[in-house]
DRENLUM-725333 format. One record per residue (C-alpha): x, y, z. Coordinates in pm, whole numbers, padded with zeros to 5 digits, always signed. Each point is the difference from the previous one (the first is absolute). Example, Ala and Ser with C-alpha at 12.3 -4.5 7.8 and 13.67 -1.06 7.14 Angstrom:
// DRENLUM-725333
+01230-00450+00780 +00137+00344-00066 
This chain:
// DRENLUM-725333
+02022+00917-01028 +00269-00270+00015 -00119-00288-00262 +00111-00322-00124 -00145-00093-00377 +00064-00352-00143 -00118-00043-00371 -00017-00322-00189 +00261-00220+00252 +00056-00372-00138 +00187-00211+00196 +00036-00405-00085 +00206-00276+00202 +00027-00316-00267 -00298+00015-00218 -00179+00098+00250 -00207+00388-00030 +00033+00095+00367 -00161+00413-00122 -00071+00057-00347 +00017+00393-00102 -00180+00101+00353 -00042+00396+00056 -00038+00159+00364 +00032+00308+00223 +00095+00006+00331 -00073+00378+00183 +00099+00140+00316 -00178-00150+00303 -00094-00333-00188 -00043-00295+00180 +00060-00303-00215 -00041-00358+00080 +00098-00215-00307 -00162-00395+00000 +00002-00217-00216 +00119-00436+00006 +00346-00079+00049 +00204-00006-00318 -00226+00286-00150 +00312+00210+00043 -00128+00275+00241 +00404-00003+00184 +00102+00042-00423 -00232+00301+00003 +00151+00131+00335 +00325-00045-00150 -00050+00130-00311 -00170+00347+00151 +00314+00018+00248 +00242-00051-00253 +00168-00309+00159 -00077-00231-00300 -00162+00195-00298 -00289-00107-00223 +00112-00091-00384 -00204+00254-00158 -00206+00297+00096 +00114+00331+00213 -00066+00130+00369 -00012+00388+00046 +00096+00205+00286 +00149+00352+00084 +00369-00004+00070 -00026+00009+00346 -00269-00251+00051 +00160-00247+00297 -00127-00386+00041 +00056-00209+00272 -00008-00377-00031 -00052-00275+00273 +00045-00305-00245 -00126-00327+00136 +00318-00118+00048 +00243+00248+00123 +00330+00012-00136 +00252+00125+00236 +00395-00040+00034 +00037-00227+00256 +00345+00192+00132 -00259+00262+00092 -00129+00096+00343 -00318+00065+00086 +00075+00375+00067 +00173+00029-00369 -00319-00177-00177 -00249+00285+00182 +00243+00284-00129 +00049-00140-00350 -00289+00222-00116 +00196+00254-00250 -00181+00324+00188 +00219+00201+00149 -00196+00004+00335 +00138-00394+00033 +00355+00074-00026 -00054+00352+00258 -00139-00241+00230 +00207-00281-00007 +00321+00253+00030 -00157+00152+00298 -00088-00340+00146 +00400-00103-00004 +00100+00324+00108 -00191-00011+00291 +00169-00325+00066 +00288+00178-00028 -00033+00308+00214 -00134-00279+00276 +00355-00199-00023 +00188+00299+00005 -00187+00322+00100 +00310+00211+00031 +00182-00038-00337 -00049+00326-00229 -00018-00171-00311 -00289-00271+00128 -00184+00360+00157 +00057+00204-00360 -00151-00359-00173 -00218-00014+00266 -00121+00377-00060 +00015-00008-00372 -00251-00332-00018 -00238+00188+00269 -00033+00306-00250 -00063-00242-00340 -00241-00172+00206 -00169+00372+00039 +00079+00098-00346 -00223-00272-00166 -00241+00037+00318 +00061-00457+00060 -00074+00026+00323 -00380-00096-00097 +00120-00299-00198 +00286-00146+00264 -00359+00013+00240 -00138-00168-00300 +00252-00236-00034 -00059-00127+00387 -00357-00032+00006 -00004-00202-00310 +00300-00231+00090 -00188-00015+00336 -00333-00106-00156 +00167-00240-00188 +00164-00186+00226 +00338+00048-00159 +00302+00022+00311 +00376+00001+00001 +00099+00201-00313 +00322-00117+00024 -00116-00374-00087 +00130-00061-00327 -00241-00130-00272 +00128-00343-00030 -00117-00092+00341 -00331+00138-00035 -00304-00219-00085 -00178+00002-00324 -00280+00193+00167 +00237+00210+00215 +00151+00159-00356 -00341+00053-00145 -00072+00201+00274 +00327+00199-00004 -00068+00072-00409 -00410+00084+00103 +00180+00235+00255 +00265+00132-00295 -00289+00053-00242 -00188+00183+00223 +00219+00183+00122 +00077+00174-00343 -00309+00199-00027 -00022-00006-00402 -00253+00059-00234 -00067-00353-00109 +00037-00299+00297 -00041-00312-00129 -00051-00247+00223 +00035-00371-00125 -00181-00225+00286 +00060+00206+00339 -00163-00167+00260 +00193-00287-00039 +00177-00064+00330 -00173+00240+00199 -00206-00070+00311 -00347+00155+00036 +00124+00351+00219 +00209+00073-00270 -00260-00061-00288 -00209+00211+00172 +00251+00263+00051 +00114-00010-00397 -00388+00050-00111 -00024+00356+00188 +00379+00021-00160 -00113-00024-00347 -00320+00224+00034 +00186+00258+00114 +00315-00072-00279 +00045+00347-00192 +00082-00186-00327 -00172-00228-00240 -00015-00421+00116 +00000-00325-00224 +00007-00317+00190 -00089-00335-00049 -00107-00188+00297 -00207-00317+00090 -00119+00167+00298 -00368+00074-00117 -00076+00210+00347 +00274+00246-00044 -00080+00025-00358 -00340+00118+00114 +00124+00243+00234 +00244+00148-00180 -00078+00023-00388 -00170+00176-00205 +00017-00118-00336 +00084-00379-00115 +00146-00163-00292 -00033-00312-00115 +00231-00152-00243 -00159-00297-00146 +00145-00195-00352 +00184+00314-00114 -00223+00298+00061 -00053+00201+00259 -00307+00103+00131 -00123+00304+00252 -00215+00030+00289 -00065+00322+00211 -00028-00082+00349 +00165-00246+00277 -00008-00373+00009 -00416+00010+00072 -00063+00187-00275 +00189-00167-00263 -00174-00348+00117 -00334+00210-00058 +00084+00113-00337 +00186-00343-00089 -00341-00174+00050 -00173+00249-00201 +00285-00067-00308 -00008-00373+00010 -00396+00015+00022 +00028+00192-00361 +00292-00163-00209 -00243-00362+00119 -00260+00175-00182 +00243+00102-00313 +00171-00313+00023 -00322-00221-00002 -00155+00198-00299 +00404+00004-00159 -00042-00386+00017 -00323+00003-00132 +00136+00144-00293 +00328-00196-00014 -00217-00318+00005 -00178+00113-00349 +00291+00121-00161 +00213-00314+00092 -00297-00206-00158 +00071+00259-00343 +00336-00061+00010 -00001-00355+00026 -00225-00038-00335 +00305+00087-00180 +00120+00185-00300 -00307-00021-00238 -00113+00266-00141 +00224+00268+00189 +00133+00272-00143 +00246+00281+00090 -00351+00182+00123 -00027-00272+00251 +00379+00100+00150 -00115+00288+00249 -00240-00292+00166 +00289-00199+00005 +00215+00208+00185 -00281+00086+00215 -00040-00319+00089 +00385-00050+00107 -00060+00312+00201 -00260-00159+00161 +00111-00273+00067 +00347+00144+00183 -00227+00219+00213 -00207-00331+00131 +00310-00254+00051 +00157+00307+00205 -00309+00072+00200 +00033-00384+00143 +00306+00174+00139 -00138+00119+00382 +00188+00035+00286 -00261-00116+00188 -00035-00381-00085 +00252-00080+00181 -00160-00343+00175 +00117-00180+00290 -00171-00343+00057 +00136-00290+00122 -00124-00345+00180 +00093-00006+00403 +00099-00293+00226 -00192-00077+00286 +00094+00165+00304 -00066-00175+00363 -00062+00181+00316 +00324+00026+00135 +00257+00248-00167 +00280+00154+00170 +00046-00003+00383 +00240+00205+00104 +00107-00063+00378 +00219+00210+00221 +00260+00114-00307 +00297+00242+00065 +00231+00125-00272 +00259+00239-00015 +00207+00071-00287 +00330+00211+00037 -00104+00114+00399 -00354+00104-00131 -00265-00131+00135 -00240-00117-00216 -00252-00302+00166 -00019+00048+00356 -00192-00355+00173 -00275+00105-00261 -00278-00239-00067 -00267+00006-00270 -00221-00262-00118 -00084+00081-00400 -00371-00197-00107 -00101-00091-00339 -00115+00284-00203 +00135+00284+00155 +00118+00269-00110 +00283+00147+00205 +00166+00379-00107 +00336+00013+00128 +00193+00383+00053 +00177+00240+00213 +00295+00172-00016 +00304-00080-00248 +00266-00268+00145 -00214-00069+00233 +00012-00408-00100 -00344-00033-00228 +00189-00246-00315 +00170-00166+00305 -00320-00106+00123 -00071-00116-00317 +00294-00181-00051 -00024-00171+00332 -00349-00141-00139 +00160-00078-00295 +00252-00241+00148 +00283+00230-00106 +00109+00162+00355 -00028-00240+00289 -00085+00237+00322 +00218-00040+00353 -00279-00126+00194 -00364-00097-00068 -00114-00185-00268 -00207+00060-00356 -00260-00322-00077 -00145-00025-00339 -00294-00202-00044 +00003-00299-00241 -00182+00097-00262 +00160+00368-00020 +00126+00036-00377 +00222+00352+00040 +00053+00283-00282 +00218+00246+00111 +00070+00331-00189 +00284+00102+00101 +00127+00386-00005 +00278-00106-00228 -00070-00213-00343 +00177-00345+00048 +00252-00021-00280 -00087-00051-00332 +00232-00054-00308 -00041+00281-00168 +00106-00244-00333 -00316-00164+00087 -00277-00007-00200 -00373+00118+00186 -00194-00318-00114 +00301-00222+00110 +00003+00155+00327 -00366-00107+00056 -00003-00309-00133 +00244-00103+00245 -00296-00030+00229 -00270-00101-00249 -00094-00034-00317 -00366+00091+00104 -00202+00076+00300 -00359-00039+00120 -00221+00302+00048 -00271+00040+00281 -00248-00194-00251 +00197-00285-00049 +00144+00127-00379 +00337-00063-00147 +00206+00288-00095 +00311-00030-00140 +00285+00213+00072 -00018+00220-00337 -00315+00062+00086 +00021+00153+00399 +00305+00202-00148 -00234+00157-00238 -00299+00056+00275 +00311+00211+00193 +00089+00207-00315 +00277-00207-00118 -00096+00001-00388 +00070-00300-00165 +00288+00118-00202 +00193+00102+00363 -00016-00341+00104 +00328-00129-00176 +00164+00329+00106 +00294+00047+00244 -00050+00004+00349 +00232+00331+00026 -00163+00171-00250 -00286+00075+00244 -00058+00289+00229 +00095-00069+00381 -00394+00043+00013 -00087-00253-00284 +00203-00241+00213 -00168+00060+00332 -00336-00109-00187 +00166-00297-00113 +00138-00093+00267 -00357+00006+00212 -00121-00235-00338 +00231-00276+00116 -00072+00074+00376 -00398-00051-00090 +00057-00275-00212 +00134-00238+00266 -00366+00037+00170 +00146+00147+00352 -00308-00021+00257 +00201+00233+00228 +00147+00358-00162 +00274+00156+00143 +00069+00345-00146 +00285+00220+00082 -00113+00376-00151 -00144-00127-00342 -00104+00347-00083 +00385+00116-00022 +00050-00097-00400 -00341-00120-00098 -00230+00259-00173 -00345+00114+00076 -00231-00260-00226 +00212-00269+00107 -00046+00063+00370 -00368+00068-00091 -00006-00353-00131 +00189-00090+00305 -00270+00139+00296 -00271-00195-00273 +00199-00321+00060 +00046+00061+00328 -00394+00062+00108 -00071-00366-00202 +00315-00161+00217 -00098-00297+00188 +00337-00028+00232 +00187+00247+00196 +00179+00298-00085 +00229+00191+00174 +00157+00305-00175 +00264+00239+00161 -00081+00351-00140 +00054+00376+00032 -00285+00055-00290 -00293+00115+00191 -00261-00049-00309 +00130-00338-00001 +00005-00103+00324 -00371+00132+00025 -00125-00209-00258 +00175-00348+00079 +00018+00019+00348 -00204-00111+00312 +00188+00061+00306 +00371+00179+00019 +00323-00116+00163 +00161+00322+00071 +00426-00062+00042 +00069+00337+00236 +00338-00112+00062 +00212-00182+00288 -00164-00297-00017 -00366+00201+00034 -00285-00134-00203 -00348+00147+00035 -00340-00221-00124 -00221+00228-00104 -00329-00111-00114 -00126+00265-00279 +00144+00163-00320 +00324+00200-00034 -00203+00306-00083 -00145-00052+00308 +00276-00031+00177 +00178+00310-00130 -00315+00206+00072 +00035-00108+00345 +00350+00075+00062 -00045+00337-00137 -00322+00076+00207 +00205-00096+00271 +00265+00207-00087 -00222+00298-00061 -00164-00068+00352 +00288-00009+00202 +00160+00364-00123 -00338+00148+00040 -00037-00191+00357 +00314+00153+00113 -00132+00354-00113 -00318-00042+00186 +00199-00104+00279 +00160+00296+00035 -00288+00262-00037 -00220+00058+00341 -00321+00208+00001 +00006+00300+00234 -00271-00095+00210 +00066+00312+00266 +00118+00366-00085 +00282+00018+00242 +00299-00196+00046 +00074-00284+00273 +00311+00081+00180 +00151-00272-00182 -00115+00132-00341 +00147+00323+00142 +00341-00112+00069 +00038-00224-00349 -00159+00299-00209 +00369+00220+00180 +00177-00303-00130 -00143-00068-00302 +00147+00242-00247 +00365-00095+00141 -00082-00357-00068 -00111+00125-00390 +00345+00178-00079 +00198-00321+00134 -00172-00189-00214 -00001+00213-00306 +00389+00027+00087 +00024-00410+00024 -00183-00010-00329 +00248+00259-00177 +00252-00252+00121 -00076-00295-00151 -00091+00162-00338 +00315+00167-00009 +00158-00334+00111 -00232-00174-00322 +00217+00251-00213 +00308-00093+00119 -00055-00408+00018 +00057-00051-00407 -00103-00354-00105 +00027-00175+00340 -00338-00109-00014 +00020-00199+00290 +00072+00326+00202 -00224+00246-00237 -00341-00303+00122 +00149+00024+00380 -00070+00391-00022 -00275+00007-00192 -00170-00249+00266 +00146+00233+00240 -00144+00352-00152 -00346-00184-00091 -00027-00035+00429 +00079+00380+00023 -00202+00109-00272 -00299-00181+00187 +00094+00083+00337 +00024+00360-00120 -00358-00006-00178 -00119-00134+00324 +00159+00316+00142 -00141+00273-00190 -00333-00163+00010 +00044-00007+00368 +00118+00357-00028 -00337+00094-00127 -00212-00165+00243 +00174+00194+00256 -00025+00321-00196 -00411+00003-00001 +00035+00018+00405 -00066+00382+00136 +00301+00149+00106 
């Protein structure tokens, strides 16, 4: 059995403890979601167990040949690279058979009659059958397909942030090792291809850490979860469900300890405090007892879960945004095509669909910050905006985190009226009082995304915009978030790929399906999704159905007579057509452009031919 073992890792940033002497085991076939509040330091634990940036004391144990692979958060690639040379960076052999076969099949195609391009051509066929990479170049397509990733000769610099995440989830993947860690990898990805990378991982031969915000494919594919929380790390057997179950049942029992521990603390404080008197070195293990005591009570105020969101609203009048006949396109695609929506007070609008498809445009239009070509976007008077954007505005990083607040306020007014100063909301979103003064770049990219949606809430917006707040802010703090959200007097609209998310905060759905094509749908995303596949599922087995006739009579028609002298013919033609385009598949190399062409092609044949042989045996039952 292939086993990672971690005993006593510290790791610190500052004077910070981000793990404090933690011990683990991750086995074969584990499937570990890691959670915890940003700046808890669960990408310095990935880090640390991948050997990227190792912890400052405390040993990880493996067999020699034990292989990780690493999506980071961030992904660090050259940017001279191609997409091709990114994929095949992996250091398996398999990578570098393929890509050598892959360029000299290029070859062979510009100059099929050269002897030296047929002996490279023949020698890259045979290493492709000596290491048997035939199943992972078929590999390599369907996951590049899933994932939406094209041209592989782009090169990386004039890819999208979310375009090279997906072409490092692809690289990762692709590597097949006994650890894959996964650092947040549904970021970026629309909702096929999230379904797609669940059935992936179930199905993944190797051990899987990943951190994610996305709390429905943490339920679906885990099974264990660990939370790191003020230094330690604790365990939970089963997916996200379960460890909610038996987080309740914790928390439930250290209130109990704690209540009786400050029972206790209360009495011995009152000892302490009637000083020296009559003490004596007897009287030192109570003392020390006492400072034990009293650590374990002042930490147990420590809880991830008070983070608190509560803040006063302006009134918000009837009218909202109109939006009347707006068209927008943005570099010849279309994005708003004569589209007209009328937004009320209190809604509480979900807004998705595929990638680049023009969702933060939308936004941005509302936001004043893209004017459209035609139409027009009316805000009503009394409409106060917030809008959390995708990227954090810029923020000094020399800047201190109380003075960036304060810039807005030195207080603000909660629902009941009360004054709270701006020391005092940092604390309530687990900025401890001695982070306040700190550096602004001393925080995790996390730690900032919370702060930033502080100063957002703290200008009282009665209309939320929010472009993919799940990306960078953990699980309590979105928790918090939906809380807020249900108590919100305005309007929210939120563009999304987080299903959980958008189920919880969401009303009504504006789905972007691209070219301009927006579809209202009135009911939840799960709904939606359900749908789609239902109709999916119908229409393959409607075609089947189609194709099958009972045999009402025992003889043929003269008809049935003449097709069933046909039919076999008609079978070998298309099994011949089908041998075709597979053996054209082979030959294609990365033209995916092409390879979708004939695999929309051979998916026709491969039904027309199932139609066949079902015919085939409807005609068979006849007596002769």
């Amino acid at each position: 059995m292939q086993t990672l073992k971690a005993e006593k890792l510290t790791k610190t940033y500052g004077e910070k403890t981000l793990f404090n002497k933690i011990n683990f085991i991750i086995n074969e076939q584990d499937r570990i979601g890691l959670i915890g509040m940003n700046g808890t330091g669960k990408t310095n634990l990935l880090n640390a167990i991948a050997n990227v940036d190792p912890a400052d004391s405390g040993e990880i144990i493996v067999p020699n040949d034990y292989s990780i692979s690493y999506l980071r958060q961030t992904p660090d690639f050259n940017t001279d690279m191609t997409v091709r040379n990114a994929i095949y960076n992996g250091d398996q052999p398999v990578f570098a058979a393929i890509n050598n076969y892959e360029n000299a099949v290029n070859a062979y195609a510009a100059n099929s009659l050269s002897d030296d391009v047929i002996k490279r051509f023949n020698n890259a066929e045979a290493e492709m059958n000596r290491l048997d990479a035939w199943n992972t170049e078929s590999d390599i397509k369907t996951i590049l397909t899933q994932l939406h990733i094209g041209n592989l000769d782009s090169p990386i610099d004039s890819l999208s942030g979310g375009q090279v995440k997906r072409v490092a989830l692809a690289q990762a993947l692709l590597e097949k090792s006994d650890l894959l860690i996964l650092d947040e990898p549904t970021n970026h990805l629309d909702f096929d291809s999230i379904t797609w990378l669940e059935t992936y991982l179930k199905n993944y031969p190797g051990a899987i850490l990943l951190v994610t915000h996305d709390r429905y494919f943490l339920d679906r594919v885990t099974n264990h979860i660990w939370e790191l929380s003020f230094g330690d790390l604790i365990e939970y057997q089963g997916n996200y469900q379960k460890y909610l179950e038996q987080k309740a049942i914790r928390d439930e029992q250290l209130s109990s300890s704690q209540t009786k521990a400050k029972k206790l603390y209360k009495s011995e404080l009152e000892w302490m405090k009637r000083g020296p008197q009559g003490r004596g070195t007897k009287q030192q293990a109570r003392i020390n007892r006492f400072n034990e005591l009293s650590d374990n009570v002042n930490a147990s105020i420590q809880n991830q879960d008070n983070v608190e969101i509560d803040f006063a609203q302006r009134r918000l009048g009837k009218k909202v945004i109109n939006i009347k006949n707006a068209s927008l396109t943005i570099d010849n695609k279309t994005i708003l095509s004569d589209f007209s929506e009328l937004i009320q007070a209190g809604e509480r609008i979900g807004i998705t669909g595929e990638n680049g498809a023009g969702k933060s445009s939308f936004l941005n239009s509302i936001a004043g910050k893209l004017s459209l070509d035609k139409g027009t976007i009316e805000l009503g008077e009394t409409v106060h905006l917030g809008y959390y954007t995708q990227q954090t505005e810029p923020i000094p990083g020399n800047e201190r985190i109380i003075s960036y607040l304060s810039k807005v306020g030195q207080e603000v007014v909660n629902s009941e009226g009360e004054r709270i100063s701006v020391a005092s909301l940092l604390e309530r979103f687990l900025f401890p009082s001695n982070m306040h003064g700190s550096l602004i770049r001393k925080l995790s990219g996390g730690e900032k995304r919370r702060l930033y949606l502080i100063k957002i809430l703290m200008e009282q917006p009665n209309v939320l915009l929010l472009d993919e707040p799940t990306n960078d802010l953990d699980i309590p703090t979105l928790t918090v978030l939906e809380d807020y959200l249900a108590k919100f007097n305005g309007t929210v609209l939120t563009v999304s790929h987080d299903r959980y998310f958008l189920d919880k905060t969401s009303d009504r759905l504006l789905i972007f399906e691209g070219n301009g094509r927006i579809l209202n749908y009135q009911k939840s995303i799960s709904d939606y999704l359900a749908k789609q596949s239902d109709l999916s599922q119908s229409h393959v087995s409607e075609k089947k159905e189609n194709s099958k006739v009972k045999t009402l009579v025992k003889k043929r028609t003269y008809m049935e007579q003449k097709e069933w002298e046909l039919i076999e013919g008609d079978i070998a033609k298309l099994e011949k057509t089908q041998s075709r385009i597979e053996n054209q598949m082979g030959e294609t190399g990365v033209d995916y452009g092409k390879l979708s062409e004939l695999q929309n092609e051979l998916n026709e044949i491969n039904l027309e031919l199932s139609e066949k042989m079902d015919r085939w045996e409807y005609l068979a039952d006849f007596e002769q």
